[in-house]
C-alpha positions in Angstrom: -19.4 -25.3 -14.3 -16.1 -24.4 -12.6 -16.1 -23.4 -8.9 -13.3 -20.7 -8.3 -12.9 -19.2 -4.7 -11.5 -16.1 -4.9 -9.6 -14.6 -2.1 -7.4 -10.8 -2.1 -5.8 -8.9 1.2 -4.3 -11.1 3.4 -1.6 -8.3 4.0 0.6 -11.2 5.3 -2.0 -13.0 7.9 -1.2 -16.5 8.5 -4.5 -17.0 9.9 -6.4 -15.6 7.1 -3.4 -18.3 4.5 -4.5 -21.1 6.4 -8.3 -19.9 6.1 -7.9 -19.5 2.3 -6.6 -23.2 2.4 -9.4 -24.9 4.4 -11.7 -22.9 2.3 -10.6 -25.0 -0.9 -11.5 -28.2 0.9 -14.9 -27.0 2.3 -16.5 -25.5 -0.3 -15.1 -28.1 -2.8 -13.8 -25.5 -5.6 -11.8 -26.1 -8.3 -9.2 -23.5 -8.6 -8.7 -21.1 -5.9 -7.1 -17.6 -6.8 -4.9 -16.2 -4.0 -3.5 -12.8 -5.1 -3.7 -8.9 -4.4 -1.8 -7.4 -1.5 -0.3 -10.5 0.1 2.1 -9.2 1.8 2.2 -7.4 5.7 2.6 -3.6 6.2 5.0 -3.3 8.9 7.7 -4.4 11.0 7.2 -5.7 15.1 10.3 -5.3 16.4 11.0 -8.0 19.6 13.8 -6.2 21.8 15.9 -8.3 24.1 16.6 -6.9 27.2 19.7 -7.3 29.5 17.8 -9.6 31.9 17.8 -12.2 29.2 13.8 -10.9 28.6 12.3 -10.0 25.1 9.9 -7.3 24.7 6.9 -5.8 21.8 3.9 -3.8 21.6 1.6 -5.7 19.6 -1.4 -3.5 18.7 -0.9 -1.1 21.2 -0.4 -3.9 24.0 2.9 -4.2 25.4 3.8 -7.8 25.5 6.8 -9.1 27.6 8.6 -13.2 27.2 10.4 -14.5 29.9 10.6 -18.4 28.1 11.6 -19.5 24.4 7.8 -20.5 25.1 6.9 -17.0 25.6 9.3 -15.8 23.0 7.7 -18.1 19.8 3.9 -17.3 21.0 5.0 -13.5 20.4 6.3 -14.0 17.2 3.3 -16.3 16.2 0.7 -13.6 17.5 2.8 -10.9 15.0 2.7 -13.2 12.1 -1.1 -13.9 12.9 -1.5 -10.3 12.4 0.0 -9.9 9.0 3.3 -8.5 10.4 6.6 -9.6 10.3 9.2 -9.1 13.5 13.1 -9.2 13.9 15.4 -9.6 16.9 16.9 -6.6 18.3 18.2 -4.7 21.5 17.8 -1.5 22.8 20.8 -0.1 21.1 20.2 -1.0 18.2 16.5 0.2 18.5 17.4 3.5 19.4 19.9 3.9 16.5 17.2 2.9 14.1 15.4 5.7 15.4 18.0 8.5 15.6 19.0 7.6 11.9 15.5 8.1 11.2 14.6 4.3 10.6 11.4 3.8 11.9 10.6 0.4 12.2 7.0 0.5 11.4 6.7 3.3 8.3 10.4 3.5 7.0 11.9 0.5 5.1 15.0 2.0 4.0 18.5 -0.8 3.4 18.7 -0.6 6.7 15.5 -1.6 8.0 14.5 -3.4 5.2 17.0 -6.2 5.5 14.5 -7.5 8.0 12.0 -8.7 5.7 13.7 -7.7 1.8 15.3 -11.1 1.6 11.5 -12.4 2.8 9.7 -11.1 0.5 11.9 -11.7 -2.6 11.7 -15.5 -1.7 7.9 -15.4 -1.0 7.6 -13.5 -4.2 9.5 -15.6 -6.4 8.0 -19.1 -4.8 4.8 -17.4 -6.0 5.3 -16.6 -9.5 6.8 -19.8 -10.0 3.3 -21.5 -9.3 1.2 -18.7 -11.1 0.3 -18.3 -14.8 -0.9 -14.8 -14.4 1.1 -11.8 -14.2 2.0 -11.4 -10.2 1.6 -7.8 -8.9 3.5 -6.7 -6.2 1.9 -4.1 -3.9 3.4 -1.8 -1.6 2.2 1.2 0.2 3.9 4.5 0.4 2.2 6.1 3.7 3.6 9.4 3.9 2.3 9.7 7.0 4.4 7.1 9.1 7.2 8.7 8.1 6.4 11.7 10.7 6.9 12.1 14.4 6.1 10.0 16.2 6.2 6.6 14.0 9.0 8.6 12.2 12.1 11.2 12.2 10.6 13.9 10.3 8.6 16.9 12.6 4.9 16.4 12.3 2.8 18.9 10.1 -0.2 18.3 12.2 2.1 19.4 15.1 3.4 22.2 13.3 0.5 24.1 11.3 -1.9 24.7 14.4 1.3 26.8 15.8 1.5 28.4 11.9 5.0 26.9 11.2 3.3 26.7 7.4 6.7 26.7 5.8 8.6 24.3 8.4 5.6 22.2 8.0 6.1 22.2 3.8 10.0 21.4 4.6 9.3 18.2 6.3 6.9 16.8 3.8 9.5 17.7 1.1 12.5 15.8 3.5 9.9 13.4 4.2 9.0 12.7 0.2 12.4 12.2 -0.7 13.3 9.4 2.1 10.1 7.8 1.0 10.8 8.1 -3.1 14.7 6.3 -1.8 13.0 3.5 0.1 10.5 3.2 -2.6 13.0 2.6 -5.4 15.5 0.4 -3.0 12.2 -1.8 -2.2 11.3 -1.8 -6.1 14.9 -2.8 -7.5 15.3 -5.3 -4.7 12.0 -7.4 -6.8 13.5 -6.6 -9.9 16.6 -8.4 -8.9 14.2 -11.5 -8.8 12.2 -11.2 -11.6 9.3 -9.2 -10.5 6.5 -9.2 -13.0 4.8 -6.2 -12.3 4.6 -3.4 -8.9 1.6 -2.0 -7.9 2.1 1.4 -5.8 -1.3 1.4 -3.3 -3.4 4.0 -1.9 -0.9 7.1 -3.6 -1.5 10.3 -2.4 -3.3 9.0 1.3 -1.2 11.6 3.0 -1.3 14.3 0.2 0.3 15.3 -2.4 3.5 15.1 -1.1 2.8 11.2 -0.9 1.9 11.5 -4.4 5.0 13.0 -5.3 7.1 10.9 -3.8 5.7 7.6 -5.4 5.6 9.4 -8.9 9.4 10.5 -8.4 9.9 6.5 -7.1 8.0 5.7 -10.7 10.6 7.8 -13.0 13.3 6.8 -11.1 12.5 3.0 -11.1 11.6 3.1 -14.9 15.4 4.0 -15.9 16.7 1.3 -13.2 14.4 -1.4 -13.7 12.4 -0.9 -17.1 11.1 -3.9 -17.8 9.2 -4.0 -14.9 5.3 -2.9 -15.4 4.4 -0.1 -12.6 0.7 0.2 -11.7 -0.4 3.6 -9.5 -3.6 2.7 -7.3 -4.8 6.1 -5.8 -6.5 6.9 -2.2 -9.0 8.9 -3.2 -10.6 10.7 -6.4 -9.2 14.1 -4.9 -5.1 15.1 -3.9 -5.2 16.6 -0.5 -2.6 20.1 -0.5 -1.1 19.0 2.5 1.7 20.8 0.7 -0.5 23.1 -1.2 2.6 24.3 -3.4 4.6 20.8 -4.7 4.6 20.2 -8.1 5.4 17.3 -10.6 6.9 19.1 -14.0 5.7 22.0 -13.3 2.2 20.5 -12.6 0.9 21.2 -8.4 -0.6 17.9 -7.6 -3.0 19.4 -5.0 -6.4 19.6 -6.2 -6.3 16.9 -9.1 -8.9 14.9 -9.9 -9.0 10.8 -11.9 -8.6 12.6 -15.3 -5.6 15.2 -14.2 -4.0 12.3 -11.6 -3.7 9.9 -14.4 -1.9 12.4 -16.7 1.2 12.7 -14.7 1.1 8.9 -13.3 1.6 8.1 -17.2 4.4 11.0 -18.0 6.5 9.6 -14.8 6.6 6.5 -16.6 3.1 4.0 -15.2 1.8 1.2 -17.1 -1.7 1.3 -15.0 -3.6 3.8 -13.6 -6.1 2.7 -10.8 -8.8 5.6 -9.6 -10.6 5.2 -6.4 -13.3 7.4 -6.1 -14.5 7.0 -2.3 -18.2 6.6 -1.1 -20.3 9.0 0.5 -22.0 7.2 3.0 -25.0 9.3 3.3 -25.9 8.6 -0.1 -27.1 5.4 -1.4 -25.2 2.9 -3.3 -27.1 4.0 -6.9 -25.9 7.7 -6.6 -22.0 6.5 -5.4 -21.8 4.6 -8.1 -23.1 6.9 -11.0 -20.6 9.5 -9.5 -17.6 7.3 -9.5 -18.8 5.9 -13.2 -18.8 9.9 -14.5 -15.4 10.3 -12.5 -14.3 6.6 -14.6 -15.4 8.0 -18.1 -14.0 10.6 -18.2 -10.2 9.5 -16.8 -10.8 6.6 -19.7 -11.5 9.4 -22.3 -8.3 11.3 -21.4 -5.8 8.5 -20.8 -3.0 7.0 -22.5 -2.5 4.1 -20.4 -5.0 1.4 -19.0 -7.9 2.5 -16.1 -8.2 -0.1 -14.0 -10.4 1.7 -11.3 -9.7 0.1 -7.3 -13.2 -1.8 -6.2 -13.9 -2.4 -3.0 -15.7 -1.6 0.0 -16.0 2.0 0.2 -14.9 2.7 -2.9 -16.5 3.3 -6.6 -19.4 2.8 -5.5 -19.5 -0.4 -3.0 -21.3 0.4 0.4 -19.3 0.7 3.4 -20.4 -2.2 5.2 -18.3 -5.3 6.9 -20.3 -7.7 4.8 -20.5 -6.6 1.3 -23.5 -7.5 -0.9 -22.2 -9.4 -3.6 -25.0 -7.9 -6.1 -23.2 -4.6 -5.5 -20.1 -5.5 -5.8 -21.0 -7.3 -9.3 -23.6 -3.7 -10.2 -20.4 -1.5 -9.4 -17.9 -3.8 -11.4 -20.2 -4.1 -14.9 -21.2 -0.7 -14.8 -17.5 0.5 -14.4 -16.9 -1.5 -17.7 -19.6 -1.1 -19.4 -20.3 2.8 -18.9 -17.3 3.8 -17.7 -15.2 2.1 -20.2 -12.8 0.7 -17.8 -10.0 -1.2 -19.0 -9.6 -3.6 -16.0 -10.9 -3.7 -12.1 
């Protein structure tokens, strides 16, 4: 019998890489599978001060170096979180942010030039030792690209006051930068040989987030169209953050699995990936018969592969730190088996 160790989400951890590698010796496996959102999600930046001092907030602590000393056991506490950091000054900082850069949500040319040139390399050492086609997976996250992680004004900020329109024209603003920074990010991995993109967690700020990754989707399949796109949603419902935005001539708020998947495939997506979040007052049996019913019918309508996102929380898997494996293996078989899923 082969032993395989299985490990996804290290979102760039170097404690969690050298964790997978230990593991391989411990439990004596035979192949061990490390894939599925490697990389981080943002962007520390270290800010050297006049008085020769560096300075980061690290989780909401600031930090401050005084010694080279200092200085690496910053940039080893970032990378132990699954981020990544860059040198800069205060200048420069502040320029980011008045050109609407934010360090943490945006990665635009400018900003992504700090870890681009990373990522390509990580990503093409990696396919060169894998047999399997290699996913890339990014994030779009609307949200960071509002005040005050971004430039753009804050809905939340905006609608208590009833500023419903200016709160619609900085979600549309808002959209665009994130379809540019989506497609820059995409061609970028193309440039290497990227074997496929997977576009996490769509529509988790609403369906302007949604429209901005299926415009990213259209644009990137005329600029890089050999490259297979896959669309992991956030949830089995669009939020109307917007309420009005459409996708030719389709409004994106209110769609379910079945309508979602309809306009992921006519922007141009190989893979469609439905999450259908848990109730937590409801027991693991009654989840995962409603995201199986949600499953089935997306299957029954679509023109392109369902391969429905599993995981804690979602289709079906209890919302618990430690996940029972049984449900994890009950949620995967009946997705296939009932639902008809093409792939997990």
């Amino acid at each position: 019998m082969v032993k395989i160790l299985y490990v996804a989400d290290v979102h760039g951890s170097d404690i969690c890489f050298r964790k997978f590698l230990n593991a391989l010796k411990i439990y004596k496996v035979d192949v061990g599978i490390l894939m599925g959102d490697l990389s981080g999600k943002m962007i520390n930046p270290i800010v050297k001060d006049t008085n020769g001092s560096y300075r980061c907030t690290i989780l909401g602590d600031s930090r401050t170096a005084r010694t080279n000393e200092e200085l690496e056991a910053l940039k080893k506490t970032i990378a132990s979180t699954g981020n990544y950091y860059f040198i800069t000054d205060p200048d420069e900082l502040e320029e980011l942010k008045a050109e609407g850069t934010t360090i943490r949500g945006r990665i635009d040319e400018r900003a992504a030039k700090a870890i681009i040139d990373y990522e390509m390399q990580t990503y093409y050492t990696t396919s060169l030792a894998t047999t399997v086609p290699f996913f890339y997976g990014a994030q779009p996250n609307l949200g960071l690209y509002f005040r005050p992680d971004g430039a753009h004004p804050n809905p939340a900020d905006l609608l208590p006051n009833g500023k419903i329109d200016e709160a619609r024209a900085a979600q549309v603003d808002a959209a665009e930068q994130l379809r540019e920074d989506m497609v820059y990010v995409g061609k970028k991995l193309y440039q290497i040989g990227c074997e496929a993109i997977n576009f996490d967690t769509a529509g988790s700020a609403g369906d302007a987030d949604f429209y901005a990754t299926l415009m990213a989707i259209a644009e990137l399949k005329k600029k890089a169209p050999l490259m297979p796109i896959e669309v992991g949603m956030s949830s089995e419902f669009v939020l109307g953050m917007h309420g009005g935005i459409e996708f030719n001539g389709k409004r994106l708020a209110g769609m379910y699995p079945h309508e979602q998947v309809e306009v992921a495939a006519t922007a141009g997506a190989n893979i469609f990936g439905p999450a259908v979040n848990v109730n937590t007052s409801r027991s693991m049996p009654w989840n995962l018969a409603r995201a199986v019913t949600f499953v089935k019918h997306t299957v029954d309508v679509s023109e392109i592969p369902v391969h429905p996102n599993v995981g804690m929380g979602v289709c079906g898997v209890p919302m618990c730190v430690e996940t029972p494996i049984d449900c994890v293996t009950r949620s995967s078989k009946s997705l296939v088996l009932i639902g008809k899923a093409d792939g997990l």
